[in-house]
KEKE-497621 format. One record per residue (C-alpha): y, x, z. Coordinates in steps of 0.5 Angstrom, whole numbers, padded with zeros to 4 digits, always signed. Example, Ala and Ser with C-alpha at 12.3 -4.5 7.8 and 13.67 -1.06 7.14 Angstrom:
% residues 2
-0009+0025+0016
-0002+0027+0014
***
This chain:
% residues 491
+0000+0000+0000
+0006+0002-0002
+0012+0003+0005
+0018+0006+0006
+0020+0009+0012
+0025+0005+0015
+0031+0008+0019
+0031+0009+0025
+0038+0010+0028
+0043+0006+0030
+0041+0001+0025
+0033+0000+0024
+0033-0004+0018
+0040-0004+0014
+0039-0007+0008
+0040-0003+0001
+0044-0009-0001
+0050-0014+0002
+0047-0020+0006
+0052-0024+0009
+0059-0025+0012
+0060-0022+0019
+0059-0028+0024
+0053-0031+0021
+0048-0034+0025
+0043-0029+0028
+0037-0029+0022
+0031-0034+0025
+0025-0031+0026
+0019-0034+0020
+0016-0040+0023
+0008-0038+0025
+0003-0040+0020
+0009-0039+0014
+0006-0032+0012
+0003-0034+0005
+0010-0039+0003
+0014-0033+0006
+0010-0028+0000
+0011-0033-0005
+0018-0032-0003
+0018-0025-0003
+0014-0025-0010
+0020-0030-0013
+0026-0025-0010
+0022-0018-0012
+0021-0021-0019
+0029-0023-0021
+0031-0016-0018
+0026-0012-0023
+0029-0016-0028
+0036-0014-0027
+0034-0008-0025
+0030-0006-0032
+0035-0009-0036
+0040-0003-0034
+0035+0001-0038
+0030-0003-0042
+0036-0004-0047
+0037+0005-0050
+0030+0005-0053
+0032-0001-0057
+0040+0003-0059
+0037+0007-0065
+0035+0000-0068
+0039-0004-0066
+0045+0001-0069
+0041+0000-0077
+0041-0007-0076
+0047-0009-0073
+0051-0004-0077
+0053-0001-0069
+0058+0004-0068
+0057+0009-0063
+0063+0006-0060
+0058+0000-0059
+0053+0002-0057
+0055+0005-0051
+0059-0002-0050
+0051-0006-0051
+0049+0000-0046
+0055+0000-0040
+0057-0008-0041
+0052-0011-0038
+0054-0004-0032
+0061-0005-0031
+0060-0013-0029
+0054-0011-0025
+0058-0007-0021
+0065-0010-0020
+0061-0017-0018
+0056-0014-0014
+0060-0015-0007
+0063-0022-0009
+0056-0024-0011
+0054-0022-0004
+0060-0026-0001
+0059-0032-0006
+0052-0032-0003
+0055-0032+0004
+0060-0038+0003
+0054-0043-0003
+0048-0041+0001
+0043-0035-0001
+0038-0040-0004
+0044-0044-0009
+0047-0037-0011
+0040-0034-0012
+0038-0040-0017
+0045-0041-0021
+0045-0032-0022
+0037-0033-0024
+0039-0039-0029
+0046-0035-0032
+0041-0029-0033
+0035-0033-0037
+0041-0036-0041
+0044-0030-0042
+0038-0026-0044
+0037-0031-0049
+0044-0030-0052
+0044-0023-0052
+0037-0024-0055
+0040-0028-0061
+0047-0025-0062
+0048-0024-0069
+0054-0020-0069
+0055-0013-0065
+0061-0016-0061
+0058-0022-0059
+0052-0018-0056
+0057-0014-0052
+0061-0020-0049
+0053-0023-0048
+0052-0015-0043
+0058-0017-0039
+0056-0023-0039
+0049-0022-0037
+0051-0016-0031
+0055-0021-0028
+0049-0027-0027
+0045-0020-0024
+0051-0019-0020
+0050-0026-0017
+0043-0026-0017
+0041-0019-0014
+0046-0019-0007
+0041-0025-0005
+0035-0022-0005
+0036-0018+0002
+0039-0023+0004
+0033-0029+0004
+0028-0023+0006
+0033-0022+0012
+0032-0029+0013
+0024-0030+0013
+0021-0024+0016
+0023-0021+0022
+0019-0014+0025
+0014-0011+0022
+0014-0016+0016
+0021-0015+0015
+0019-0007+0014
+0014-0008+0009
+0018-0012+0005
+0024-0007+0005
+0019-0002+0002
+0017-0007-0003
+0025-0008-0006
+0027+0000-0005
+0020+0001-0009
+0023-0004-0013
+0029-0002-0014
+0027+0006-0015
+0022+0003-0020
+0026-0001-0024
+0030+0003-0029
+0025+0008-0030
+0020+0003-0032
+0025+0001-0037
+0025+0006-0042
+0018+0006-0043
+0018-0003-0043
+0024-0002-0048
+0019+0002-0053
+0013-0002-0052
+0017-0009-0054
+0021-0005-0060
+0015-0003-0064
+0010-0008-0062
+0016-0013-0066
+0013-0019-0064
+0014-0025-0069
+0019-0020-0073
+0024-0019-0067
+0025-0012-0067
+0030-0010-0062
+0032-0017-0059
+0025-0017-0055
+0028-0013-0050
+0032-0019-0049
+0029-0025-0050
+0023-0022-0045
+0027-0024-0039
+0027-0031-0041
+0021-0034-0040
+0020-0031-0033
+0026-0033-0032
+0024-0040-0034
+0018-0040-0029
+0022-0037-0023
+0026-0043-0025
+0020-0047-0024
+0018-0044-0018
+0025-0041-0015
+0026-0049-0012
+0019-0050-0008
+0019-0044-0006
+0026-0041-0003
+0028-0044+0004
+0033-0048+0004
+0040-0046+0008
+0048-0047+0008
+0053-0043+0006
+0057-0040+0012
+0063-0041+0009
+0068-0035+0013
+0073-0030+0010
+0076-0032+0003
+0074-0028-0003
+0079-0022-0005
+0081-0024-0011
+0087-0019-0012
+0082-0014-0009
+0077-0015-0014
+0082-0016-0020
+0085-0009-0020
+0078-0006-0018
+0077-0009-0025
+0082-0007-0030
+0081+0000-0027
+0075+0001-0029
+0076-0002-0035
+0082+0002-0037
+0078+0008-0035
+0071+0006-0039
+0075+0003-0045
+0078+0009-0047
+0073+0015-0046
+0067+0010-0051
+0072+0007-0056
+0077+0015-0056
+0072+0018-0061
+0071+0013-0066
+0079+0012-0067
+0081+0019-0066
+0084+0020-0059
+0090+0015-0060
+0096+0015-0056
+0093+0009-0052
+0087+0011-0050
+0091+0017-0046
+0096+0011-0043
+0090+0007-0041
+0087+0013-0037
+0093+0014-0033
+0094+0007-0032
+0087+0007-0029
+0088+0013-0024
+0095+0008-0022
+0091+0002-0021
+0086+0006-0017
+0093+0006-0012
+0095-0001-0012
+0087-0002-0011
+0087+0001-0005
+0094-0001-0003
+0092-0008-0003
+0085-0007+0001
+0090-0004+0007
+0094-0010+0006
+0088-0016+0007
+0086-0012+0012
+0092-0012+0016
+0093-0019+0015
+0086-0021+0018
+0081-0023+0011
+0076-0018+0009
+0077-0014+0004
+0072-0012-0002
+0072-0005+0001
+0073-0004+0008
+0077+0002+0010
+0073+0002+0016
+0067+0002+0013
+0069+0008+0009
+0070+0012+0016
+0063+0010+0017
+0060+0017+0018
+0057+0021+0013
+0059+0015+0008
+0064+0019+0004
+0059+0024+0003
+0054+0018+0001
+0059+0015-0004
+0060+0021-0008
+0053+0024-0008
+0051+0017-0011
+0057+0016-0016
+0055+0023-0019
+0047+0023-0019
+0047+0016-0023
+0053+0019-0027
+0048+0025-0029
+0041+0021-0030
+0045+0014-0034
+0047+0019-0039
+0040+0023-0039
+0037+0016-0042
+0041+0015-0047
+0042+0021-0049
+0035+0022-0049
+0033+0017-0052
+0038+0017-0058
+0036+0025-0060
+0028+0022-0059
+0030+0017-0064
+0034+0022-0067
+0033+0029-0070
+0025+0029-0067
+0025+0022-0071
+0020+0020-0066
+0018+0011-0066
+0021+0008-0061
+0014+0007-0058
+0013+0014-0057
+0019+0015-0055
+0019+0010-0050
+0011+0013-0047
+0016+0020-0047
+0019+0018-0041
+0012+0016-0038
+0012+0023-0035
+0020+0022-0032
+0018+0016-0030
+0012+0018-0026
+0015+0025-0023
+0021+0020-0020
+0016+0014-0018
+0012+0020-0014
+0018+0023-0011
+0022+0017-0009
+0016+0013-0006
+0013+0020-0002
+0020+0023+0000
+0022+0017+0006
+0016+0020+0009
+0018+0025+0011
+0019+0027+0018
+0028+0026+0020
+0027+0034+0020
+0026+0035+0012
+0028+0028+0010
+0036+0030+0010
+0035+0036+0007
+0030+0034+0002
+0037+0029-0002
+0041+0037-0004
+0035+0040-0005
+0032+0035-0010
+0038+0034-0014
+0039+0042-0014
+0033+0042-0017
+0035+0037-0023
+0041+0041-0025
+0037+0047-0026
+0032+0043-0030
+0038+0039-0034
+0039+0047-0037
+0033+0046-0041
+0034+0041-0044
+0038+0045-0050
+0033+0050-0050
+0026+0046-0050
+0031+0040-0056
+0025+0041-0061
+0021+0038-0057
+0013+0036-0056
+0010+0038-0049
+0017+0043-0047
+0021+0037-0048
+0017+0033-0044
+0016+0037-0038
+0023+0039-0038
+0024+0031-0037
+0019+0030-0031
+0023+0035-0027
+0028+0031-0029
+0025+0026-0026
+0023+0030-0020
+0029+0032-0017
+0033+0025-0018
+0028+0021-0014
+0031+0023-0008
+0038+0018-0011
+0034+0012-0007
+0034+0016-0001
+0040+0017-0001
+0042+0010+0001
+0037+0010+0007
+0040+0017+0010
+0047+0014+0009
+0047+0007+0013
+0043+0010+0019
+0049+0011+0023
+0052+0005+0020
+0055+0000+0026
+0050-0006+0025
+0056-0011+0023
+0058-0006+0018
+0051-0005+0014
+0052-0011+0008
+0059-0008+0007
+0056-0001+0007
+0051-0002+0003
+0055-0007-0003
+0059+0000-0003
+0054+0004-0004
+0049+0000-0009
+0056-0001-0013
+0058+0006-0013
+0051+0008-0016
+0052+0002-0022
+0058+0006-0023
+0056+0012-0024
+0052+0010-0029
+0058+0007-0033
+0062+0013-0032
+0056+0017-0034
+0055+0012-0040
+0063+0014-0042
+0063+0020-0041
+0057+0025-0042
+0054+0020-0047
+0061+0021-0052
+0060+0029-0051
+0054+0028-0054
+0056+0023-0060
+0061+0028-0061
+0057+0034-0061
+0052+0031-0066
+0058+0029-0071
+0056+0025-0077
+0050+0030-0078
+0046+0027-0073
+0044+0034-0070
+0041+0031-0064
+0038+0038-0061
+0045+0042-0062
+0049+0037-0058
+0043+0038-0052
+0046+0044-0051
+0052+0041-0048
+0050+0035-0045
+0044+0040-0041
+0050+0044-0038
+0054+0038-0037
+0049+0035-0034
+0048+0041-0030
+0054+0041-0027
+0054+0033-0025
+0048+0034-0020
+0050+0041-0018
+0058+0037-0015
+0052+0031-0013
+0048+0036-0009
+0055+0038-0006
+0057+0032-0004
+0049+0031-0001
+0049+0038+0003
+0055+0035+0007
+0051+0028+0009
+0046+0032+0012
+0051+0036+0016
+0054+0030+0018
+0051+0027+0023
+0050+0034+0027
+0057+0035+0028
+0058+0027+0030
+0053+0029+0036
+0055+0035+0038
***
């Protein structure tokens, strides 16, 4: 049986996604003899979050394909790859608090049903610019959905139970976007019914369906709690600020670096100011803003916060670069591109079901060490871009080091206050989504650029491998300094 090691410090069992509003009622034990209804509704759960999950990642195995068949610029193939995370990570923490004031089980159905529905649309886009508009679309119905989870597993299971069904969504949420690499392959050259790319998509709606069959009977009941109002200035200019950050940097290369991309950068920069300015406002005014200041002096949080902004920055470019140079000069099918990843997946699957079980001593310390070895593993993907069995081993180890980023969530909340936990962890979960935009835009049009209309995929491995390099190396930096944190804190 798969199990996570739970922390053990001032919060046992923080969830690794917001739950509820501070002043819930205390979560009520599950009622005796309820233990196969309480399964069923970890099963429902679970599966919405794979699905959201697997779609960060499901869709870059299908980029190459869907580019010939929808005439994609390279612009828009990193909008159909980063729309659906740029929504997913400005949304995540509204969507907790939404569960919160509707009630978890309502905002968990209407995220689900806005999810089928998307995936299908997105399955059935006939043009690239509706297929972007649908990814945003489709990451803010996950960011409805998602936040739910935890909260409705807080709500059934208490102990050891509880415990157990931790690791089951930490194993989830490890395995989900890796899986997906592989998945993406699978759906594309199998081509069911001529579909080609869309299956990515269109896979989701009929589990989507059947959790809606089953989602109502299974899920308990509950109300919302009402409490503090949504900060919409908050998440208003968190918003334009990614925007204006992202945009840029995707549709610069395209367009020859016009004025506007530059202004649009500064502003983004000054947006992040007014961000701030407007948290310490609703702070001081008594509401709850979208990220507390007080959860950012949380020990070893800042720390946390930027070791997983860069890793998922560094991993996200790593699959869609990769992808696109198997696909690319290694003319490789989207099936066996899609089995590629088989040896990353493994390696990150093993390290991230293996390492939390490691004693307090070496857990810490293993988050620089692992990221550390990534880095030094990204260097060879220039030299190993012919391809074959280097290329793959180079990959695994890859996979290798970055399987310590699930860690570094649990490592970080152990010394949060009880009552800061879902705020904490809704930062942290949206800083990871994040990282993968800005990774998208940023390393993904280095290698675009690099690979010029030639298409030379393996000379642009060079550059992104030591790019790359320097990300996890800030990445492991930043996680040296979480593992010396809590040490100063008790002296």
């Amino acid at each position: 049986m798969l199990r996570f090691a739970a922390p053990t410090d001032s919060v046992r069992a923080p969830s690794a996604a917001p739950t509820s509003n501070r002043g819930d009622p205390p979560t009520p034990a599950p009622p005796p003899g309820r233990r196969a209804s309480a399964g069923l509704v970890l099963g429902v759960v679970l599966v919405g979050q794979f699905m959201a999950n697997l779609d960060v990642s499901i869709v870059n195995v299908a980029l190459p394909v869907l580019r010939t068949d929808l005439r994609v610029s390279d612009a828009g193939l990193q909008l159909v790859a980063a729309g659906y995370l740029i929504s997913y990570a400005v949304l995540l923490i509204t969507g907790a608090r939404l569960g919160g004031i509707l009630g978890y089980r309502r905002a968990f159905l209407a995220g689900l049903a806005a999810f089928t529905l998307t995936s299908a649309a997105c399955g059935f886009a006939p043009r690239a610019g509706s297929l972007i508009g649908f990814r945003f679309a489709q990451g803010a119905s996950a960011a409805l959905m998602t936040p739910q989870v935890m909260s409705i597993i807080q709500r059934t299971r208490s102990g050891p139970a509880r415990n157990r069904a931790l690791g089951y969504f930490a194993a989830v949420i490890a395995g989900g976007i890796v899986v997906g690499q592989a998945a993406g392959g699978l759906l594309v050259d199998a081509d069911l019914f001529g579909s080609g790319w869309r299956a990515v998509f269109l896979v989701n709606v009929p589990v989507g369906l059947l959790l809606l069959i089953v989602a109502p009977r299974a899920l308990p009941a509950d109300r919302g709690h009402g409490g503090p109002a949504l900060d919409l200035p908050g998440l208003a200019t968190l918003s334009a600020a990614v925007l204006l950050f992202v945009l840029p940097l995707v549709l610069g290369h395209d367009l020859g670096w016009p004025a506007w991309t530059f202004a649009s950068l500064g502003a983004s920069v000054v947006l992040v100011g007014v961000f701030v300015l407007v948290q310490r406002h609703v702070a001081a005014r008594g509401g709850r803003p979208l990220i507390s200041p007080r959860v950012l002096r949380a020990p070893g949080l800042p720390a946390a916060g930027v070791a997983l902004l860069l890793a998922p920055c560094a991993w996200g470019a790593f699959l869609f670069t990769t992808t696109l140079h198997l696909q690319g000069e290694l003319e490789l099918s989207p099936l066996r591109s899609g089995l590629a990843f088989i040896p990353c997946v493994g390696a990150f699957a093993l390290v991230s079901l293996s390492v939390p079980r490691l004693s307090g001593r070496l857990r810490r310390p293993a988050i620089p060490v692992g990221l550390s070895f990534a880095a030094v593993s990204y260097l060879f993907l220039g030299p190993t871009a012919g391809g074959g069995v280097p290329y793959e081993v180079v990959t695994a180890l890859v996979g290798l080091g970055l399987g310590v980023i699930p860690l570094i969530i649990s490592v970080a909340l152990e010394h949060v206050p009880v009552e800061d936990a879902p705020d904490a962890s809704g930062l942290l979960l949206t800083l990871l989504q994040l990282g993968q935009v800005i990774g998208l835009a940023t390393v993904g049009t280095l290698f675009l650029a690099l690979a010029g209309d030639t298409g030379a995929t393996g000379h642009a491995e060079w550059g992104v491998g030591w790019a790359l390099a320097a990300l996890a190396l800030l990445a492991a930096a930043s996680a040296a300094l979480l593992v010396r944190g809590p040490r100063l804190n008790r002296r």
